[in-house]
MMTF fields as JSON, N, C-alpha, C and O atoms, coordinates in Angstrom:
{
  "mmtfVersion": "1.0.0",
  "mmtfProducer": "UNKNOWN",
  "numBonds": 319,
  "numAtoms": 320,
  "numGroups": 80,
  "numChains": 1,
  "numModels": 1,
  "chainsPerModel": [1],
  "groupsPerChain": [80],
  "chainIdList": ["A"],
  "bondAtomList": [4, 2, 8, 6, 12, 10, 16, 14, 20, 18, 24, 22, 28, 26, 32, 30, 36, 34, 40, 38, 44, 42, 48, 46, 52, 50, 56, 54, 60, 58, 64, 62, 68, 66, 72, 70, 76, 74, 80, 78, 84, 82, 88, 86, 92, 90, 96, 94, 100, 98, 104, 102, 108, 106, 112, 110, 116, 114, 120, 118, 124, 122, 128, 126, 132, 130, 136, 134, 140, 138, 144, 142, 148, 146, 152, 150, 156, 154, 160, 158, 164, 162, 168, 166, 172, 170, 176, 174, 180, 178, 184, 182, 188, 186, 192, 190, 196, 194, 200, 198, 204, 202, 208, 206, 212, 210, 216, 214, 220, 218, 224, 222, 228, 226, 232, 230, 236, 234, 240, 238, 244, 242, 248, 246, 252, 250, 256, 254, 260, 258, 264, 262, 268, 266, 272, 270, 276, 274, 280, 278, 284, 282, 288, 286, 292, 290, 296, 294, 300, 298, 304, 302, 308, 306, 312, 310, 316, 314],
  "bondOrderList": [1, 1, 1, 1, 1, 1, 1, 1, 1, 1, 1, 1, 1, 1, 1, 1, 1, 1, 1, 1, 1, 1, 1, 1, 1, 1, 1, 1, 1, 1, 1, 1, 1, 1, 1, 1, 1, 1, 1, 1, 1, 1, 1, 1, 1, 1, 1, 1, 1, 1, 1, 1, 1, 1, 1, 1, 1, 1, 1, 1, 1, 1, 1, 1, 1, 1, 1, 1, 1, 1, 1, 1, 1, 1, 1, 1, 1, 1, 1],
  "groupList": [{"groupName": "UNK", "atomNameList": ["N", "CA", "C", "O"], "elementList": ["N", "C", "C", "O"], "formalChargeList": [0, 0, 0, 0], "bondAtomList": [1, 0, 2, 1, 3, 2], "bondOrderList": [1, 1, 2], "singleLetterCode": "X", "chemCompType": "L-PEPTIDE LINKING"}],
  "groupTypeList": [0, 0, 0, 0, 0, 0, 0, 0, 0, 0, 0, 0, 0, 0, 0, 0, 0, 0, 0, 0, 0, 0, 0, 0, 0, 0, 0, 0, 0, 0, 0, 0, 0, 0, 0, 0, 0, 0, 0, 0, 0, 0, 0, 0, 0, 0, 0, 0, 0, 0, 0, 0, 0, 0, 0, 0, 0, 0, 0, 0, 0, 0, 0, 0, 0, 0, 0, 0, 0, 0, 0, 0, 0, 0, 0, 0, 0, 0, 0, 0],
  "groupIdList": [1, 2, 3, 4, 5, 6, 7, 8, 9, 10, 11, 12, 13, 14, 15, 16, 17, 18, 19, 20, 21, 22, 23, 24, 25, 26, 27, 28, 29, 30, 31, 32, 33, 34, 35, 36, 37, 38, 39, 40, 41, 42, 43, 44, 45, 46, 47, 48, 49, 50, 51, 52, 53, 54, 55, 56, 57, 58, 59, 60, 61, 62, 63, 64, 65, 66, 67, 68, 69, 70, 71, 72, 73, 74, 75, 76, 77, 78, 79, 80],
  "secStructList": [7, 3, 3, 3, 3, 3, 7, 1, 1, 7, 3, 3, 3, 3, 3, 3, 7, 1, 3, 3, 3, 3, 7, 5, 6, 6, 7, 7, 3, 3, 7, 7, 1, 1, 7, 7, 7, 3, 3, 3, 3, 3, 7, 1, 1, 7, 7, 3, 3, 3, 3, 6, 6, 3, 3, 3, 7, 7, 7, 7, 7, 1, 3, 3, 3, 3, 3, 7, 1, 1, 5, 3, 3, 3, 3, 3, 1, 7, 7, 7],
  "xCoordList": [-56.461, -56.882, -56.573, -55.711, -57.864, -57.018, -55.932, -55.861, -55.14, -53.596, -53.876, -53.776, -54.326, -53.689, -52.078, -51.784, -51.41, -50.521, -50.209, -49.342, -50.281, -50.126, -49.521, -49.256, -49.37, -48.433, -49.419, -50.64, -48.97, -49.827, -49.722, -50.619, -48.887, -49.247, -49.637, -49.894, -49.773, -49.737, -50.468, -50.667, -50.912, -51.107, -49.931, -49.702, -49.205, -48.087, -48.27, -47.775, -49.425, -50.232, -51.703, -52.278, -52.229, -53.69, -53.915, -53.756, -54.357, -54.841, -54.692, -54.728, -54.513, -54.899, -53.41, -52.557, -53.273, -52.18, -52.648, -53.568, -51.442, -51.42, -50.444, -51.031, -49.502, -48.574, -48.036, -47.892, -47.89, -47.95, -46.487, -46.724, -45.387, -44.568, -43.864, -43.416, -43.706, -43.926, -42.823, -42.516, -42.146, -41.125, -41.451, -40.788, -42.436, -43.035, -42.367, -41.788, -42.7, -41.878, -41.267, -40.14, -41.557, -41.643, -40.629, -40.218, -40.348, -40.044, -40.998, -42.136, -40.317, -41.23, -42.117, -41.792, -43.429, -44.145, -44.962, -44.964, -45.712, -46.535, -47.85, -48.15, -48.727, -50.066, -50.601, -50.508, -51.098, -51.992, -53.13, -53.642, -54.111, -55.413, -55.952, -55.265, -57.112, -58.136, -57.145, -57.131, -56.503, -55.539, -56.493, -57.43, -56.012, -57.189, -56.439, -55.329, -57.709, -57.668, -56.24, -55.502, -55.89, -54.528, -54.595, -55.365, -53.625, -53.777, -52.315, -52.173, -51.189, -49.303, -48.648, -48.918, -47.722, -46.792, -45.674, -44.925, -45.406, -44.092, -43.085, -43.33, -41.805, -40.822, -39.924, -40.12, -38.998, -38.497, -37.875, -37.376, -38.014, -37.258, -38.251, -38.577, -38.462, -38.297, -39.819, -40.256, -40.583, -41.872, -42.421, -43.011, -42.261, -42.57, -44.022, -44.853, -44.221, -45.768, -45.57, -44.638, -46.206, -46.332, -47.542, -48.301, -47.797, -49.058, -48.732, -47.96, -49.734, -50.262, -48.689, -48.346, -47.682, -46.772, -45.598, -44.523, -45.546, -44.71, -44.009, -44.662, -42.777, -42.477, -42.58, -42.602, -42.714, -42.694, -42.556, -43.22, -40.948, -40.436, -40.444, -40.32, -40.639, -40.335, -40.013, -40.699, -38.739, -38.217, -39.195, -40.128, -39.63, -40.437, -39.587, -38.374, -40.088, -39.697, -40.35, -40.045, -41.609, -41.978, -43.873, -44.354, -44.485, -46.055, -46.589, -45.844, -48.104, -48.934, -49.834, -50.831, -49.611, -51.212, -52.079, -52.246, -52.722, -54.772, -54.778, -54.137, -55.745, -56.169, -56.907, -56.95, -57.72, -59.181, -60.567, -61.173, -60.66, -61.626, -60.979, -61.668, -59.875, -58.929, -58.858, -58.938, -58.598, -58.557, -57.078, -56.879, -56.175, -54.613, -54.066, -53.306, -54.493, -54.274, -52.85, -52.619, -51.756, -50.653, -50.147, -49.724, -50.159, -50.581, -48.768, -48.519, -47.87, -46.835, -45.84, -45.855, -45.067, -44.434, -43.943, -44.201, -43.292, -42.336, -41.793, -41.488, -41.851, -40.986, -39.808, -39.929, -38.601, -37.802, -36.655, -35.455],
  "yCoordList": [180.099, 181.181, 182.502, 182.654, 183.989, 184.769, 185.528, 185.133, 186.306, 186.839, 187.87, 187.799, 189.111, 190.676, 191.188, 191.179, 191.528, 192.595, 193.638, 193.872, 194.696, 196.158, 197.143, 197.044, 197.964, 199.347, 200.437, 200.297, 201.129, 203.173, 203.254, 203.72, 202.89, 203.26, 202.841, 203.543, 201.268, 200.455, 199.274, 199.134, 198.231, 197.186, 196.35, 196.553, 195.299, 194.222, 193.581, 193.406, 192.954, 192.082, 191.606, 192.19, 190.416, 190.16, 189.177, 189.266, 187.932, 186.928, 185.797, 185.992, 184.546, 183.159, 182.484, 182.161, 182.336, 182.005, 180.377, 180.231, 178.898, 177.776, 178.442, 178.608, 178.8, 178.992, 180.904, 181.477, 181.32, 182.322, 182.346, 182.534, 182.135, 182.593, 183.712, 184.507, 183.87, 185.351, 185.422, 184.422, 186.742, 187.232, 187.586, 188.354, 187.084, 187.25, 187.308, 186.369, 189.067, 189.131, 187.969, 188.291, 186.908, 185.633, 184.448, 183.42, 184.916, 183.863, 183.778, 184.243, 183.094, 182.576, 181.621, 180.721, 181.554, 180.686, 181.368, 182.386, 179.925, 179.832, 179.505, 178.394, 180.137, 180.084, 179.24, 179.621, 178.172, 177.865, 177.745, 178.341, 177.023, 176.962, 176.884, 176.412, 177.312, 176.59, 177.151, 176.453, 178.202, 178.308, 179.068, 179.804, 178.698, 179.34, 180.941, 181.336, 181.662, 183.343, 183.738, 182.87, 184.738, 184.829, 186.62, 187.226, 187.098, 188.632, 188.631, 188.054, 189.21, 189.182, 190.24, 190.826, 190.439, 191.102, 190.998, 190.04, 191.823, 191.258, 191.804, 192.997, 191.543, 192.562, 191.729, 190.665, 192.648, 193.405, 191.704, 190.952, 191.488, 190.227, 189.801, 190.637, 188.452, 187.617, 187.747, 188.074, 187.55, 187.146, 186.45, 187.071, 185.345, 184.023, 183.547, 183.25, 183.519, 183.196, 182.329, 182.556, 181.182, 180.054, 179.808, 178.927, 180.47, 180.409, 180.111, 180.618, 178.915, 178.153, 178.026, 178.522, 177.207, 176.604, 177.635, 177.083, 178.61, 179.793, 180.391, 180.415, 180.734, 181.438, 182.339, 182.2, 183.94, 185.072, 185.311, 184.936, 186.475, 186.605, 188.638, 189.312, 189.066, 190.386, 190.71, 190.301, 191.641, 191.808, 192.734, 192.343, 193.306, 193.578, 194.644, 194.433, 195.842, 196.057, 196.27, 196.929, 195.261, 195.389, 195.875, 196.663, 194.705, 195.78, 194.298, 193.596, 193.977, 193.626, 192.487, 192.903, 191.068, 190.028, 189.648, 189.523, 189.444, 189.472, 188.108, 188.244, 186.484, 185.625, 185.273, 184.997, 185.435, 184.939, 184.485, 185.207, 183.247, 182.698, 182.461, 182.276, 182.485, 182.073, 182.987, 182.965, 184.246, 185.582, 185.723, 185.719, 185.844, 186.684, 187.786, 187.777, 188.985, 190.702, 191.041, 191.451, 190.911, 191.611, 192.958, 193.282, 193.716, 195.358, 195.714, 195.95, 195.798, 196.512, 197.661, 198.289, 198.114, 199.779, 199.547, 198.376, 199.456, 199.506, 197.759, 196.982, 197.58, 197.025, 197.054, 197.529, 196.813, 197.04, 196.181, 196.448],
  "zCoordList": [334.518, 335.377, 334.683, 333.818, 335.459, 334.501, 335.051, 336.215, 334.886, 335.461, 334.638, 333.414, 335.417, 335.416, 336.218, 337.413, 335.236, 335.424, 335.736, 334.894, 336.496, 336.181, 337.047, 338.245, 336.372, 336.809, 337.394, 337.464, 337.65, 338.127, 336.252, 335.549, 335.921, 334.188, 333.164, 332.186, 333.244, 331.95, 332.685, 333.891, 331.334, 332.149, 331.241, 330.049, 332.168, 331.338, 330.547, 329.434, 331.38, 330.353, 330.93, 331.849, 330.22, 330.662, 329.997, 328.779, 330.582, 329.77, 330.808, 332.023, 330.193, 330.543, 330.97, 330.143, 332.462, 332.924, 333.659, 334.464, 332.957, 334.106, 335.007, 336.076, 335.065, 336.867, 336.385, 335.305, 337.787, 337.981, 339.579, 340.772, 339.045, 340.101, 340.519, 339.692, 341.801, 342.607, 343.64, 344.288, 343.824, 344.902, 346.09, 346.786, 346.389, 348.079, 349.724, 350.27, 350.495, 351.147, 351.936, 352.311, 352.266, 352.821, 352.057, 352.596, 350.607, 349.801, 348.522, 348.46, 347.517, 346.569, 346.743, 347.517, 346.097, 345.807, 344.453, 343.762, 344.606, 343.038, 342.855, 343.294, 342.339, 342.095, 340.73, 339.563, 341.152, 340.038, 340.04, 340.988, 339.139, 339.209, 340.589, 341.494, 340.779, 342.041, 343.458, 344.472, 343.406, 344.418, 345.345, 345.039, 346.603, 347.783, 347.802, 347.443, 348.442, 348.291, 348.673, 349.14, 348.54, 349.195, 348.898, 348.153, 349.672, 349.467, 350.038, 351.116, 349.448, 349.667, 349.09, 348.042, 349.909, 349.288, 348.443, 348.634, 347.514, 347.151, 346.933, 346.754, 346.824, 346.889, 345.609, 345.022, 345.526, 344.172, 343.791, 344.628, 342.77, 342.086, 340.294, 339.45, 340.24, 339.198, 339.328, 340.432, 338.426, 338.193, 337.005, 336.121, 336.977, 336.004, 335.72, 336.579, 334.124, 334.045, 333.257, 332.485, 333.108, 331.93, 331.232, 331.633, 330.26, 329.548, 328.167, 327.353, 328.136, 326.776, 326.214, 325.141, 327.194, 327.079, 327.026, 326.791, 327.14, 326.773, 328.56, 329.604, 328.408, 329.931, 329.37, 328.147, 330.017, 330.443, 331.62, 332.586, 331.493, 332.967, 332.779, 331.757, 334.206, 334.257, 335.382, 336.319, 335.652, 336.934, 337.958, 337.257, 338.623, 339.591, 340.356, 340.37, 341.041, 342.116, 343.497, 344.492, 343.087, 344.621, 344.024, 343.208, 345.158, 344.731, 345.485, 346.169, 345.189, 345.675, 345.001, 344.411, 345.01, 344.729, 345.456, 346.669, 344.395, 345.277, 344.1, 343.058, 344.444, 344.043, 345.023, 346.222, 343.646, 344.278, 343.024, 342.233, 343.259, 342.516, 341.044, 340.041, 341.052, 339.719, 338.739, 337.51, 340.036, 339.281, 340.2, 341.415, 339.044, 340.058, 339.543, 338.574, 340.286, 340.182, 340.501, 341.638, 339.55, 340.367, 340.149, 339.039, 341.072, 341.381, 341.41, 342.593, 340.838, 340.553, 340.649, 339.59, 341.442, 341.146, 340.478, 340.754, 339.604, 338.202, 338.135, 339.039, 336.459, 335.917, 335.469, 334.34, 335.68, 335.771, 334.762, 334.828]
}
């Protein structure tokens, strides 16, 4: 799937993500392929990506995902 990153300033990153885990006001969960639409919040913590076998983690303080159609937008206030 693809997985956008980004800030009001930068983008983190961009490319081809299998799992995509998230600090959601609710709790964590995790997005992978074929995942039904979802639109969440998230608040300040851990954000874990596993692509083409590799983790990448970045702390968060809080912002916004949109997935949809195996597109996952995560909209950011600072990395931290």
């Amino acid at each position: 799937m693809q997985l956008d990153i980004l800030t009001p300033e930068k983008k983190i990153f961009s490319g081809k993500a299998q799992s995509v885990s998230l600090p959601g006001v609710q709790g964590r969960f995790q997005v992978l392929e074929n995942h039904a639409p979802i639109i969440s919040a998230l608040q300040k913590g851990e954000l874990k990506v596993i692509s083409d076998s590799q983790e990448s983690k970045w702390n968060i303080s809080g912002g916004l995902v949109e997935v949809l159609k195996n597109k996952v937008t995560v909209l950011v206030e600072a990395v931290v």
